[in-house]
mmCIF file of the N, C-alpha and C atoms, coordinates in Angstrom:
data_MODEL
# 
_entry.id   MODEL 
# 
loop_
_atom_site.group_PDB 
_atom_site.id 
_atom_site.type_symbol 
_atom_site.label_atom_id 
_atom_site.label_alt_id 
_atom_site.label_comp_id 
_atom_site.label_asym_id 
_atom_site.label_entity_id 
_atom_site.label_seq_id 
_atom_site.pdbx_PDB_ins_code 
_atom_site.Cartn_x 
_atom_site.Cartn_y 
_atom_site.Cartn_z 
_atom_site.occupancy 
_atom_site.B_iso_or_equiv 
_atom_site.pdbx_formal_charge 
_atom_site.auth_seq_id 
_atom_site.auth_comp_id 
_atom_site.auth_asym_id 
_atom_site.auth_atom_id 
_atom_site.pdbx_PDB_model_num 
ATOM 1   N N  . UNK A 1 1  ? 106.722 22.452  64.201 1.00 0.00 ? 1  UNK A N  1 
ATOM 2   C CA . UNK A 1 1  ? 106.774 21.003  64.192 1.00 0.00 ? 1  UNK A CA 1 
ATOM 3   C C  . UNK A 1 1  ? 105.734 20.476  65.156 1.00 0.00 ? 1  UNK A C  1 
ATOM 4   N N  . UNK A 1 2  ? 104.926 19.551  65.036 1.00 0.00 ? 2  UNK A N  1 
ATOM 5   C CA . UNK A 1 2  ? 103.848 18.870  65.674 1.00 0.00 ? 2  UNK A CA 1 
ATOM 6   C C  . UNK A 1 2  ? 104.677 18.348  66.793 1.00 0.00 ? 2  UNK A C  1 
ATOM 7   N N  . UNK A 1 3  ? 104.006 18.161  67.898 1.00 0.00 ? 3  UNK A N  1 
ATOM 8   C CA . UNK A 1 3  ? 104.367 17.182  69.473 1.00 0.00 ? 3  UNK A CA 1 
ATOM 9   C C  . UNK A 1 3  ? 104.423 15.505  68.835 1.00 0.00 ? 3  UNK A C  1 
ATOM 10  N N  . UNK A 1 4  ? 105.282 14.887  68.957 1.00 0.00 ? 4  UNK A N  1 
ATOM 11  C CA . UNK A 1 4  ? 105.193 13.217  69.121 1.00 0.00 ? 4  UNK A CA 1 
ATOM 12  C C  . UNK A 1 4  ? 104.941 12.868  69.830 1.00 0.00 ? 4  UNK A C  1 
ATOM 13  N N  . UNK A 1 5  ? 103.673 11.940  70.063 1.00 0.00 ? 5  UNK A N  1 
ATOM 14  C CA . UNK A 1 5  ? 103.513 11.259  71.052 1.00 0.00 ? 5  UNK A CA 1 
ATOM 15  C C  . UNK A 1 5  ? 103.907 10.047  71.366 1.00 0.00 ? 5  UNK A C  1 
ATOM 16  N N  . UNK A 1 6  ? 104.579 9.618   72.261 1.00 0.00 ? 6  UNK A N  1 
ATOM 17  C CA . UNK A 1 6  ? 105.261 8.177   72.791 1.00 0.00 ? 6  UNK A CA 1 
ATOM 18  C C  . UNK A 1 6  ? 103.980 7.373   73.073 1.00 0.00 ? 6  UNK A C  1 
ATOM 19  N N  . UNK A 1 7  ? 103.706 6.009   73.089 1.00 0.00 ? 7  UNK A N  1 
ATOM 20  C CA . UNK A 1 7  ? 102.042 5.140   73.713 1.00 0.00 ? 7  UNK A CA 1 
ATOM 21  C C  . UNK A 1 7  ? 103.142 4.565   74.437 1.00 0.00 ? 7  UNK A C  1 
ATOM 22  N N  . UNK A 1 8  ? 102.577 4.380   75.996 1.00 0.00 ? 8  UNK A N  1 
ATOM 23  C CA . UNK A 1 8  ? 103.024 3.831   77.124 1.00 0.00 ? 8  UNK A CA 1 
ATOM 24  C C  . UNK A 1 8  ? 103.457 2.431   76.772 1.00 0.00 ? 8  UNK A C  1 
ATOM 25  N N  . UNK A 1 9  ? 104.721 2.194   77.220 1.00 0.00 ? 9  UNK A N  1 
ATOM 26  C CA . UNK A 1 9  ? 105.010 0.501   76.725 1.00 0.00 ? 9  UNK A CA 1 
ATOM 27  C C  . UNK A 1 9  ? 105.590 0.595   75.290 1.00 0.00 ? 9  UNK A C  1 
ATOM 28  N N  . UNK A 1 10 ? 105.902 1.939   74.788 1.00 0.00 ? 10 UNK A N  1 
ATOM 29  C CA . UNK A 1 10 ? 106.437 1.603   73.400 1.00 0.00 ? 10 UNK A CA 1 
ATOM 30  C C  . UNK A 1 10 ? 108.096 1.250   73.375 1.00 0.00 ? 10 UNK A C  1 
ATOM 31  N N  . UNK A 1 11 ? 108.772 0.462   73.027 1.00 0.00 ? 11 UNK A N  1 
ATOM 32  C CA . UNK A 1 11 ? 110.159 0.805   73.236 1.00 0.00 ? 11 UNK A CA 1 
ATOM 33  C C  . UNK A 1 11 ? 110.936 1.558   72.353 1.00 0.00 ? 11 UNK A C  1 
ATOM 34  N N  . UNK A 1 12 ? 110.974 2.822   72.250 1.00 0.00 ? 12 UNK A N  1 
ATOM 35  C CA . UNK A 1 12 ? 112.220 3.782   71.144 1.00 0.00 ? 12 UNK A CA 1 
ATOM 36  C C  . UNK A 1 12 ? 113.592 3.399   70.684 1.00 0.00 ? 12 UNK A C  1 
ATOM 37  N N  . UNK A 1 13 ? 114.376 3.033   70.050 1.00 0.00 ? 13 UNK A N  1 
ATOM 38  C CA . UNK A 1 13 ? 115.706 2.717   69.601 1.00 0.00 ? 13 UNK A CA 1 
ATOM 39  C C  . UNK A 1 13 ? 115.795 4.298   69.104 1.00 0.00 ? 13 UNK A C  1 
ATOM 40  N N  . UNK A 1 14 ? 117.403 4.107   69.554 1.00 0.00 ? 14 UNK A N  1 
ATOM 41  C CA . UNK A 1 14 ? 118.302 5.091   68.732 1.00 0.00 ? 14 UNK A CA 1 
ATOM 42  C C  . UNK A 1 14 ? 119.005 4.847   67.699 1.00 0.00 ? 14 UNK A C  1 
ATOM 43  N N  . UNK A 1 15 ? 119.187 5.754   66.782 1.00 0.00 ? 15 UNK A N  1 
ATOM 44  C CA . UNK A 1 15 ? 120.021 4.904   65.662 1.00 0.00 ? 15 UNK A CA 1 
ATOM 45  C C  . UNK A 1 15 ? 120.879 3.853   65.427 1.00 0.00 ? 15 UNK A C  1 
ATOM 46  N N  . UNK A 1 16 ? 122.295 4.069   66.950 1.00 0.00 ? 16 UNK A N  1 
ATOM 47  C CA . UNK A 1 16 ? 122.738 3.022   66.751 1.00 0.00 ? 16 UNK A CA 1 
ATOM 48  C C  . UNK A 1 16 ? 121.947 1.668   67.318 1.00 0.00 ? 16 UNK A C  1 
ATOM 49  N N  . UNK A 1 17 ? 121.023 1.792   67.933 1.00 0.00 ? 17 UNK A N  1 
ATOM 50  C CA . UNK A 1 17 ? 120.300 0.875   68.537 1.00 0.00 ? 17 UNK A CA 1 
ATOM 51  C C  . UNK A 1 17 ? 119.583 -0.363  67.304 1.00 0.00 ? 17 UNK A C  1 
ATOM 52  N N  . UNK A 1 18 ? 118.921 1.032   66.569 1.00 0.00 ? 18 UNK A N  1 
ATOM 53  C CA . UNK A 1 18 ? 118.475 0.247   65.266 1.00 0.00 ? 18 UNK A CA 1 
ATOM 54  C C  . UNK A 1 18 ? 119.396 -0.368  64.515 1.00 0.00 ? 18 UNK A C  1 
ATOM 55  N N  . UNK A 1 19 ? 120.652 -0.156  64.037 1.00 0.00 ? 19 UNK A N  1 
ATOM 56  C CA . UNK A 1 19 ? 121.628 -0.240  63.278 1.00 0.00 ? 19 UNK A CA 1 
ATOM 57  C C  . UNK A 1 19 ? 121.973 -1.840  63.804 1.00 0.00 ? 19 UNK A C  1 
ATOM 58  N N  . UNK A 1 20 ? 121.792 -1.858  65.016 1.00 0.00 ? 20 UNK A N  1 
ATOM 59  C CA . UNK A 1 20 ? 122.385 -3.289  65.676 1.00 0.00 ? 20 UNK A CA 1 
ATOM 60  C C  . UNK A 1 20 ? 121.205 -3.989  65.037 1.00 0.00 ? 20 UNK A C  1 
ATOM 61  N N  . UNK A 1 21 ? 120.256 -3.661  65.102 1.00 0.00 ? 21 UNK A N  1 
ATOM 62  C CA . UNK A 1 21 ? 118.749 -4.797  65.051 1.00 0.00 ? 21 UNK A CA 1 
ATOM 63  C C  . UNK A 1 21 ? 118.782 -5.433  63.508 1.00 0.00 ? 21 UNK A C  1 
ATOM 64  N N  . UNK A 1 22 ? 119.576 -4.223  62.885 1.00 0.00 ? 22 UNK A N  1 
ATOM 65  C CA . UNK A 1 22 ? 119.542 -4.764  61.623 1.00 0.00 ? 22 UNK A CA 1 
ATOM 66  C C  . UNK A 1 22 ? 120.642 -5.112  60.872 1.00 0.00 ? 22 UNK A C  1 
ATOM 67  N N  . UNK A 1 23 ? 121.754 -5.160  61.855 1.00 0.00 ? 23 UNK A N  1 
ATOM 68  C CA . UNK A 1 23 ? 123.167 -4.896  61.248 1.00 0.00 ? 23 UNK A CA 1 
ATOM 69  C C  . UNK A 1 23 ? 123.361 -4.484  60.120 1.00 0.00 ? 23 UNK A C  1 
ATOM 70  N N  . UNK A 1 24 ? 123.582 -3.327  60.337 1.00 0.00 ? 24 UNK A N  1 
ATOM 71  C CA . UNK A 1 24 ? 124.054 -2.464  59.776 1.00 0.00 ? 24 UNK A CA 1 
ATOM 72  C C  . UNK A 1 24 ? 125.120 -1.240  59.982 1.00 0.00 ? 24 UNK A C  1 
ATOM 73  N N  . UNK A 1 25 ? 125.834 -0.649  59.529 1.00 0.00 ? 25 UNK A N  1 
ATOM 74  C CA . UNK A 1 25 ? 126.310 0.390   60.035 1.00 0.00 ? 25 UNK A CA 1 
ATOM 75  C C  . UNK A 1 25 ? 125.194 1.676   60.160 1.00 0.00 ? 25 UNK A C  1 
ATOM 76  N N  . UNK A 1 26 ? 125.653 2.632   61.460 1.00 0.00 ? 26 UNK A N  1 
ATOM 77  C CA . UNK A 1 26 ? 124.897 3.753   61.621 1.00 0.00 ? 26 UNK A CA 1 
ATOM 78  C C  . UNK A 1 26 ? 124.483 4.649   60.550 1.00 0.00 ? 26 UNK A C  1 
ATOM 79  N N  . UNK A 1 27 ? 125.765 4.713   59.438 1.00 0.00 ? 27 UNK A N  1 
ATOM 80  C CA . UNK A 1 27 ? 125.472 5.959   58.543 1.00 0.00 ? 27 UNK A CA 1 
ATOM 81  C C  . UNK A 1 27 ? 124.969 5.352   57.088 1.00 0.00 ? 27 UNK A C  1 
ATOM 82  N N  . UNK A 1 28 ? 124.838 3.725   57.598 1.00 0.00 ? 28 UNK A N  1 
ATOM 83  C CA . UNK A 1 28 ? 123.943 3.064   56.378 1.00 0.00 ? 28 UNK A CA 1 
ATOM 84  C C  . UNK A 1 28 ? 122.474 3.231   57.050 1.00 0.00 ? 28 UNK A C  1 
ATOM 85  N N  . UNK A 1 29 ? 122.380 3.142   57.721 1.00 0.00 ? 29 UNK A N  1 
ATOM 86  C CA . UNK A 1 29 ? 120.700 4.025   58.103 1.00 0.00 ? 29 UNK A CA 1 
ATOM 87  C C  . UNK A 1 29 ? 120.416 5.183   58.037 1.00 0.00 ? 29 UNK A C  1 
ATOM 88  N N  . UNK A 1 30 ? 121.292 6.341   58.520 1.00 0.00 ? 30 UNK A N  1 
ATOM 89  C CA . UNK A 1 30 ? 121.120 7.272   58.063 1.00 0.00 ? 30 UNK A CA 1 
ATOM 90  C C  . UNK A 1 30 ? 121.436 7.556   56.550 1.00 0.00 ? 30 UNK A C  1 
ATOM 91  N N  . UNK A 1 31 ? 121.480 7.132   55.544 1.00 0.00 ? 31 UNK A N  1 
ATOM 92  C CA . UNK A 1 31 ? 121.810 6.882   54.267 1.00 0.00 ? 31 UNK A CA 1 
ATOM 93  C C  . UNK A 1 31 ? 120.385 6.649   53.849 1.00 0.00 ? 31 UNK A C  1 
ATOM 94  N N  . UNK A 1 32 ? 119.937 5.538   54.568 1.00 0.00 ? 32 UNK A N  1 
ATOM 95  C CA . UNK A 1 32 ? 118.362 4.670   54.212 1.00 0.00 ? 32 UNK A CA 1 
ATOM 96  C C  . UNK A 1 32 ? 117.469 6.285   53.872 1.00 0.00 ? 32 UNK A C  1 
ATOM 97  N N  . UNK A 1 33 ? 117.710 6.834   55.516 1.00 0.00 ? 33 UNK A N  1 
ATOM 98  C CA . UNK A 1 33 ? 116.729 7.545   56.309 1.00 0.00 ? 33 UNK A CA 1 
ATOM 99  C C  . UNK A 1 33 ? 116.888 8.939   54.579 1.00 0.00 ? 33 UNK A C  1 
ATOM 100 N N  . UNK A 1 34 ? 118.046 9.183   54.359 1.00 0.00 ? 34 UNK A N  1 
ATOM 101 C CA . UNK A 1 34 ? 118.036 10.408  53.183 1.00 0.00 ? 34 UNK A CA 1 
ATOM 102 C C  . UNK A 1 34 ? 117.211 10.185  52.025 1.00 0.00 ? 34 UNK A C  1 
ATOM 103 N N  . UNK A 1 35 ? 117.260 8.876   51.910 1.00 0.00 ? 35 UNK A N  1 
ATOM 104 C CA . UNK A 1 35 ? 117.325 8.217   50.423 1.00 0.00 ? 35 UNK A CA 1 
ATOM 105 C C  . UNK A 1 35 ? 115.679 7.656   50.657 1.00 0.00 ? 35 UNK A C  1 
ATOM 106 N N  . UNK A 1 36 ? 114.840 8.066   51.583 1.00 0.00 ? 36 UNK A N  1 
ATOM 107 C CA . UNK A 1 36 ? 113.990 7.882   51.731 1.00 0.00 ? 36 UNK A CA 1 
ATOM 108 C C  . UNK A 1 36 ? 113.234 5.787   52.268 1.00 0.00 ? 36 UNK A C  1 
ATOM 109 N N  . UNK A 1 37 ? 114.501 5.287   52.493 1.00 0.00 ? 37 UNK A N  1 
ATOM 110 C CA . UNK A 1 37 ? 114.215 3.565   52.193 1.00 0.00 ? 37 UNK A CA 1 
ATOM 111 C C  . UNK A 1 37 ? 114.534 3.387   54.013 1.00 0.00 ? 37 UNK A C  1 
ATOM 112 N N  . UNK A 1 38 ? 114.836 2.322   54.491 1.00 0.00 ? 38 UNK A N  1 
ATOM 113 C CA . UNK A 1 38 ? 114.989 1.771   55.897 1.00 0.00 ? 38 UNK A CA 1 
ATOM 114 C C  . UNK A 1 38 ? 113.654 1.312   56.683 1.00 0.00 ? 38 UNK A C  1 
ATOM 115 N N  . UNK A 1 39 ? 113.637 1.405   57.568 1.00 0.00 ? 39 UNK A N  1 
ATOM 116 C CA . UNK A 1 39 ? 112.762 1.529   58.707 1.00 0.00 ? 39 UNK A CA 1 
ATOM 117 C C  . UNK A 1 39 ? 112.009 2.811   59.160 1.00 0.00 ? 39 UNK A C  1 
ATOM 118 N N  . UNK A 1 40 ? 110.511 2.740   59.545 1.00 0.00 ? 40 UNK A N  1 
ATOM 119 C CA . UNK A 1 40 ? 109.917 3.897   59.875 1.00 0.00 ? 40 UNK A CA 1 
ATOM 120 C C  . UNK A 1 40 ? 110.531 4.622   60.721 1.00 0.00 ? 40 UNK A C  1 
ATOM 121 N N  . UNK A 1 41 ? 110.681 5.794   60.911 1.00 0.00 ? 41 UNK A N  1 
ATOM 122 C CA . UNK A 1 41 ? 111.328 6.306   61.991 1.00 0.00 ? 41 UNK A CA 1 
ATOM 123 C C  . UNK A 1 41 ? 110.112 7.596   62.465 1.00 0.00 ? 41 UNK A C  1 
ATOM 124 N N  . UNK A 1 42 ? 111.004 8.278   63.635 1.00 0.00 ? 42 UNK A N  1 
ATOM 125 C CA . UNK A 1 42 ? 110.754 9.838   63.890 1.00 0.00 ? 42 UNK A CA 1 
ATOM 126 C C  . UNK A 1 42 ? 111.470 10.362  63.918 1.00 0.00 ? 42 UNK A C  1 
ATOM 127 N N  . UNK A 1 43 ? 111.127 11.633  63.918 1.00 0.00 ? 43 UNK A N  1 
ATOM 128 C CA . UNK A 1 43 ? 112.056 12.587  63.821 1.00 0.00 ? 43 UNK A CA 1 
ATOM 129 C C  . UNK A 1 43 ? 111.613 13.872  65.379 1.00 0.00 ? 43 UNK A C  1 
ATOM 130 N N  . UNK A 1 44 ? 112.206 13.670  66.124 1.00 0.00 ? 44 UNK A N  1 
ATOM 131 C CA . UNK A 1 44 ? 111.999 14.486  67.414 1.00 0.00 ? 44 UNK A CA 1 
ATOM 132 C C  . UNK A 1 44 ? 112.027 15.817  67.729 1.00 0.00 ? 44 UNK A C  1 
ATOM 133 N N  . UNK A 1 45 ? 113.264 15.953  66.805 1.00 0.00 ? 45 UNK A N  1 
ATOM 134 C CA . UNK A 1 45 ? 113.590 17.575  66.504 1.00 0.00 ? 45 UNK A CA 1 
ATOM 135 C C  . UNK A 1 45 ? 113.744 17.908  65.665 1.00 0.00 ? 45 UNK A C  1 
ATOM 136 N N  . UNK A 1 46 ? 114.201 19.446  65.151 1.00 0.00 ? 46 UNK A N  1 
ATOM 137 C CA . UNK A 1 46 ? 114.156 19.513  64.012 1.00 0.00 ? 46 UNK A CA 1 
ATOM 138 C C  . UNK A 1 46 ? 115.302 20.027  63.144 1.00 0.00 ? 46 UNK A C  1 
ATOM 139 N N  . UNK A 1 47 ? 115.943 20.289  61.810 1.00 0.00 ? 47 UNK A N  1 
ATOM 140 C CA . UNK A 1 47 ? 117.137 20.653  61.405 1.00 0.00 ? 47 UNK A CA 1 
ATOM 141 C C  . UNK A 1 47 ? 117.926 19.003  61.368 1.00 0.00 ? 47 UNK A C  1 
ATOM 142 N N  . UNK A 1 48 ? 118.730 19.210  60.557 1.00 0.00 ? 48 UNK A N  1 
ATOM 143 C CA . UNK A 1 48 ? 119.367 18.515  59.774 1.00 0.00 ? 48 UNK A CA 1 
ATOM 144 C C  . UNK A 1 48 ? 120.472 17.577  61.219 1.00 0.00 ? 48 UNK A C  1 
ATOM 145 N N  . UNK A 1 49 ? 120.320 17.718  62.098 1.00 0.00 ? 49 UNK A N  1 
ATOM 146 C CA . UNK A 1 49 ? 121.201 17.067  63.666 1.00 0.00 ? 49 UNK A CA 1 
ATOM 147 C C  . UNK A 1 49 ? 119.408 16.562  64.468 1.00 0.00 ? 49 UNK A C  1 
ATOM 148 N N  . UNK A 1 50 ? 118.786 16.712  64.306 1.00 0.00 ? 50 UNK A N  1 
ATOM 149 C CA . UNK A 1 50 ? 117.137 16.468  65.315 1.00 0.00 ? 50 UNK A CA 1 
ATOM 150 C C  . UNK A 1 50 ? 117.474 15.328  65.536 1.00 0.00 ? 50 UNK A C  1 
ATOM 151 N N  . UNK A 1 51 ? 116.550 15.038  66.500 1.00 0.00 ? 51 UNK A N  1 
ATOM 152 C CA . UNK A 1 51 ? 117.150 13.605  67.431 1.00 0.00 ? 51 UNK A CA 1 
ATOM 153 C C  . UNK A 1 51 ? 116.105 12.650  66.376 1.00 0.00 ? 51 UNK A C  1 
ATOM 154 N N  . UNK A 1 52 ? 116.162 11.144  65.855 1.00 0.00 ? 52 UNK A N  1 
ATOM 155 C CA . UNK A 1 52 ? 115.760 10.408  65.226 1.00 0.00 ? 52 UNK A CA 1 
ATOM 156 C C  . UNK A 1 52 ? 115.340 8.906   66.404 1.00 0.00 ? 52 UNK A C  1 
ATOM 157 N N  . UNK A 1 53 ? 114.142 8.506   66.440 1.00 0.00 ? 53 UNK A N  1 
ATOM 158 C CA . UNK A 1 53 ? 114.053 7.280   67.040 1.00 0.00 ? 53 UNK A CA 1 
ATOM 159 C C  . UNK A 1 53 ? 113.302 6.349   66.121 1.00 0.00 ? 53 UNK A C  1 
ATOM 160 N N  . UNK A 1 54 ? 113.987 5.177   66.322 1.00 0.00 ? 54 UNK A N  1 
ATOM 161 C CA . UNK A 1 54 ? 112.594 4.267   65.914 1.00 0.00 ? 54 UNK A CA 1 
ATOM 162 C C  . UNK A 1 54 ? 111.930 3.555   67.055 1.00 0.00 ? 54 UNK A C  1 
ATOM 163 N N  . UNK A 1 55 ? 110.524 2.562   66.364 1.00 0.00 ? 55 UNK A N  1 
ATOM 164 C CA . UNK A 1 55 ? 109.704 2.262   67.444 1.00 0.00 ? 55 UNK A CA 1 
ATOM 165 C C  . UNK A 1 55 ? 110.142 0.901   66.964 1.00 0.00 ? 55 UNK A C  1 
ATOM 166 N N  . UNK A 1 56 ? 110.815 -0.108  68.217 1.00 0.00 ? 56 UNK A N  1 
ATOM 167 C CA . UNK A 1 56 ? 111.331 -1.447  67.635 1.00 0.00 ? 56 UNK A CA 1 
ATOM 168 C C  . UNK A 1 56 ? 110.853 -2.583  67.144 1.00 0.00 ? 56 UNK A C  1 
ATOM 169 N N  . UNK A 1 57 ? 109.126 -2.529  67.302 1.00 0.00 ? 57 UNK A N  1 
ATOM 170 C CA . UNK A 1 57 ? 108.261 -3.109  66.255 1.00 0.00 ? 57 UNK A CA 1 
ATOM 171 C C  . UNK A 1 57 ? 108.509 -3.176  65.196 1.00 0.00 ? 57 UNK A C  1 
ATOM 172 N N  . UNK A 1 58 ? 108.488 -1.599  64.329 1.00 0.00 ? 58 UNK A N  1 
ATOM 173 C CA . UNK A 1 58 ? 108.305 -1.314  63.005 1.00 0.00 ? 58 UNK A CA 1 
ATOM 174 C C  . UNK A 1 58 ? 110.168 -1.515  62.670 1.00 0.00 ? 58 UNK A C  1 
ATOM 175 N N  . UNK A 1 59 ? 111.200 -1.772  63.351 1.00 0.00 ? 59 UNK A N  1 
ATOM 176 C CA . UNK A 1 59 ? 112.403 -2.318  63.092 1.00 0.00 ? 59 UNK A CA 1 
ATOM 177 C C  . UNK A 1 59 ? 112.216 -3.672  62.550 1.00 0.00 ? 59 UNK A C  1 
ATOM 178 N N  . UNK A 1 60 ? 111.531 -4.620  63.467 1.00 0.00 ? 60 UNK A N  1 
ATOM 179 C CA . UNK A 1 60 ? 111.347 -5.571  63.182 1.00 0.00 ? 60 UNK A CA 1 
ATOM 180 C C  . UNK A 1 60 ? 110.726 -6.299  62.345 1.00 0.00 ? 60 UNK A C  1 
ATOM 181 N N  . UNK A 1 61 ? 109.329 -5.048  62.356 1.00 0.00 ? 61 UNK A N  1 
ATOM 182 C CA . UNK A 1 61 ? 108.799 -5.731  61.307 1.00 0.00 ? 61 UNK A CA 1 
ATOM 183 C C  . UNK A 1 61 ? 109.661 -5.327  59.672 1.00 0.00 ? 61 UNK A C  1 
ATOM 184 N N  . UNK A 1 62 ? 109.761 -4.467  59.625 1.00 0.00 ? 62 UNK A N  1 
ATOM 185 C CA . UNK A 1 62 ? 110.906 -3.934  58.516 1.00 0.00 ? 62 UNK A CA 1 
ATOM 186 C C  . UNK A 1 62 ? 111.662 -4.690  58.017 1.00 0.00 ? 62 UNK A C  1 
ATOM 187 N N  . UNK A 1 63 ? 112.518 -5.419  59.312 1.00 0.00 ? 63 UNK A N  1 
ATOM 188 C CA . UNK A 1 63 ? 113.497 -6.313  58.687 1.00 0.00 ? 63 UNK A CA 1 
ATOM 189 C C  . UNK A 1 63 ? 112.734 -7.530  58.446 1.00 0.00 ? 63 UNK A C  1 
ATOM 190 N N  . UNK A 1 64 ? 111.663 -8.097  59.033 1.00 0.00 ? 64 UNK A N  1 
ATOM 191 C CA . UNK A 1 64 ? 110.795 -9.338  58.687 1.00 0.00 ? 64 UNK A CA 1 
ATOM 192 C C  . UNK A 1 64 ? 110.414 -9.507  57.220 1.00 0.00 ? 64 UNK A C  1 
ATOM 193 N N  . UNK A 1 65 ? 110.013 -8.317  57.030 1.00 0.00 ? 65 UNK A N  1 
ATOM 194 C CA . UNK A 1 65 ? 109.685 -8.016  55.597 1.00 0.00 ? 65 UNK A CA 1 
ATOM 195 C C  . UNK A 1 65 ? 110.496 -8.346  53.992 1.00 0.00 ? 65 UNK A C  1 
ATOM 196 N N  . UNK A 1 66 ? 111.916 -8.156  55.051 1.00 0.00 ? 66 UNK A N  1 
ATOM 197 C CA . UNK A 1 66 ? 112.690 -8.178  53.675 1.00 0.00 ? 66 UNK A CA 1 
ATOM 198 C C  . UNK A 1 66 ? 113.378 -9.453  53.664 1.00 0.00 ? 66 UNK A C  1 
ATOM 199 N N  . UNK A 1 67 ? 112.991 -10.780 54.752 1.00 0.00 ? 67 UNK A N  1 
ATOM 200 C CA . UNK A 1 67 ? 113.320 -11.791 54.617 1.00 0.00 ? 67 UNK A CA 1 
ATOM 201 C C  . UNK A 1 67 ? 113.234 -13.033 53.377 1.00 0.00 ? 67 UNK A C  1 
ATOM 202 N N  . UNK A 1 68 ? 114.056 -13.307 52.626 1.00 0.00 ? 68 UNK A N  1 
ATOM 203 C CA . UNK A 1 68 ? 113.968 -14.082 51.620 1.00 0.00 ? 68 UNK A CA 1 
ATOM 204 C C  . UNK A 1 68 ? 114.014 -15.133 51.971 1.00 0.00 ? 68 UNK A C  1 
ATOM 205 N N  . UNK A 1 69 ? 112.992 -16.107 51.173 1.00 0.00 ? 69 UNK A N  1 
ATOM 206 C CA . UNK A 1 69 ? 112.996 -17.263 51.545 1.00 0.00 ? 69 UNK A CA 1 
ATOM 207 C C  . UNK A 1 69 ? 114.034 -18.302 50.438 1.00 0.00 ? 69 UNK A C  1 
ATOM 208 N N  . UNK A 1 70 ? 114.835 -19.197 50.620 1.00 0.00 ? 70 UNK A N  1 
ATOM 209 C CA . UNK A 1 70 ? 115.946 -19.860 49.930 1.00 0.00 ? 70 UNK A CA 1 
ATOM 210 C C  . UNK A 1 70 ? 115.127 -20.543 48.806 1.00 0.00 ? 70 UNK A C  1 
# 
């Protein structure tokens, strides 16, 4: 598995971290994350338990994205 690199000043969320940003439940992101759909993520480690972060930009922008307008 390749090294991830963190850029100084980035802020990481943890799943449930993300889950709040987007309300959602935890295992509806990890659901996203199987099914290939959600928010960009990483993957830190490796095997089917590896630690998962997102970068809370690409949360945001994610959810910006899917904003409908009325």
């Amino acid at each position: 598995m390749s090294e991830v690199t963190i850029p100084d000043g980035e802020d990481w969320l943890t799943p449930p971290e993300a889950a709040k940003v987007v309300k959602v439940a935890v295992q509806t992101l990890a659901n996203w994350r199987a099914a290939g759909l959600g928010p960009p993520y990483s993957k830190l480690s490796e095997g089917r338990a590896g630690r998962v972060r997102y970068l809370r930009r690409d949360v945001l922008r994610w959810r910006a994205e899917r904003q409908v307008a009325a």
